[in-house]
C-alpha positions as CSV (number, residue, x, y, z in Angstrom):
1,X,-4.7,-6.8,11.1
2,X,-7.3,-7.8,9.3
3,X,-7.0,-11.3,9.7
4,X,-7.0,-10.4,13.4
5,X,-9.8,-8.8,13.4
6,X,-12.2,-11.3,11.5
7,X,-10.7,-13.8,14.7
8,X,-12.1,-11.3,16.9
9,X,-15.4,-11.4,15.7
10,X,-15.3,-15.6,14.7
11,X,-13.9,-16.6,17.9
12,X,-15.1,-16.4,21.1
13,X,-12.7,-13.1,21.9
14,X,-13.9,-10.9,24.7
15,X,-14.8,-7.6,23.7
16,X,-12.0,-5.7,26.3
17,X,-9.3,-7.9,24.6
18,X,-10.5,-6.8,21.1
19,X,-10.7,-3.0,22.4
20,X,-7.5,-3.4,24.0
21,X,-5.6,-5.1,20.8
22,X,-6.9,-1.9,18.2
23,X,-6.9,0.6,20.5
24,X,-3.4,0.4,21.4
25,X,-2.0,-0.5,17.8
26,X,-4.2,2.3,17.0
27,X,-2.2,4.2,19.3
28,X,1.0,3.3,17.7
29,X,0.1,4.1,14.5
30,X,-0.5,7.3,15.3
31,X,2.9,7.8,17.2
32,X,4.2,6.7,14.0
33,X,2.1,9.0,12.0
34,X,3.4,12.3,13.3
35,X,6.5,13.2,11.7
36,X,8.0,15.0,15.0
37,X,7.6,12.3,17.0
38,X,8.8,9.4,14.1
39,X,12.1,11.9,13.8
40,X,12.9,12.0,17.2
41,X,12.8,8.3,17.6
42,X,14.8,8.4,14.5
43,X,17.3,10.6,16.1
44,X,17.9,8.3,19.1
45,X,21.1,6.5,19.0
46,X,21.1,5.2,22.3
47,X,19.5,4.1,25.4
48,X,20.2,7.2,27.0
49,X,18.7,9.0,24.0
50,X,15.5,6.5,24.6
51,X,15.4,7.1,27.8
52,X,14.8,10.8,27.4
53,X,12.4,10.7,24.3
54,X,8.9,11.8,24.9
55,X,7.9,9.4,21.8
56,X,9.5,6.3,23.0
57,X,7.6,6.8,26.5
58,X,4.5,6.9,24.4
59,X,5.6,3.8,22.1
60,X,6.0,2.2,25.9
61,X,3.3,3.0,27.5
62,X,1.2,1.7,24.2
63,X,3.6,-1.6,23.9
64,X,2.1,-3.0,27.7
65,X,-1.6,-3.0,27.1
66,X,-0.9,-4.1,23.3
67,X,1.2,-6.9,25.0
68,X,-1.6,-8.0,27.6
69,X,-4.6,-8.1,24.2
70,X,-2.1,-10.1,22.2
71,X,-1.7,-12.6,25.8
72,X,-5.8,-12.7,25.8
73,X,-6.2,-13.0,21.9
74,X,-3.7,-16.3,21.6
75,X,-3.9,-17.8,25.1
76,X,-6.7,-17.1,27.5
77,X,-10.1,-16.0,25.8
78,X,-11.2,-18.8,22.9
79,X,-10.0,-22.8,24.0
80,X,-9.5,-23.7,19.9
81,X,-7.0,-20.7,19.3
82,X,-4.8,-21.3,22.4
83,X,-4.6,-24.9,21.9
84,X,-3.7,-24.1,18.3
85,X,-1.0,-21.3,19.4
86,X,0.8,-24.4,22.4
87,X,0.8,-26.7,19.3
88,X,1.9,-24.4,16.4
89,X,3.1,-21.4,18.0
90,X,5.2,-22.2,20.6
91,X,8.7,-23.5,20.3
């Protein structure tokens, strides 16, 4: 992340995008951090189980706006880096 976060502050990234991107992966980490929460994912052996996890709502809930920062980051807020991501990144 840290290379992330140095194009956050070189590029022209809008400030929401950046707050979105850390906040959320933030947000995951901590999900991940708490062992209850890590074990019942762990536990879950299906969709059904997925379904009715408390955890995996939260790793859901974190995954959109993560989702929509990483769409900003690459393709809409700085010119160079989303012509760079058509050319490079894009198959």
């Amino acid at each position: 992340m840290e290379i992330v976060a140095k194009a956050c502050l070189n590029l022209n990234i809008s400030e929401s995008t950046s707050r979105d991107l850390f906040e959320s992966y933030d947000r995951f980490l901590a999900i991940l951090d708490d062992s209850q929460k890590r074990s019942e994912l762990a536990r879950a052996y299906s969709h059904e189980d997925l379904r009715n996890s408390k955890a995996w709502k939260e790793v859901r809930d974190v995954s959109q706006p993560f989702h929509e920062a990483l769409i900003s980051l690459f393709l809409r807020d700085d010119e160079r880096l989303k012509n760079l991501t058509l050319q490079y990144g894009l198959f």
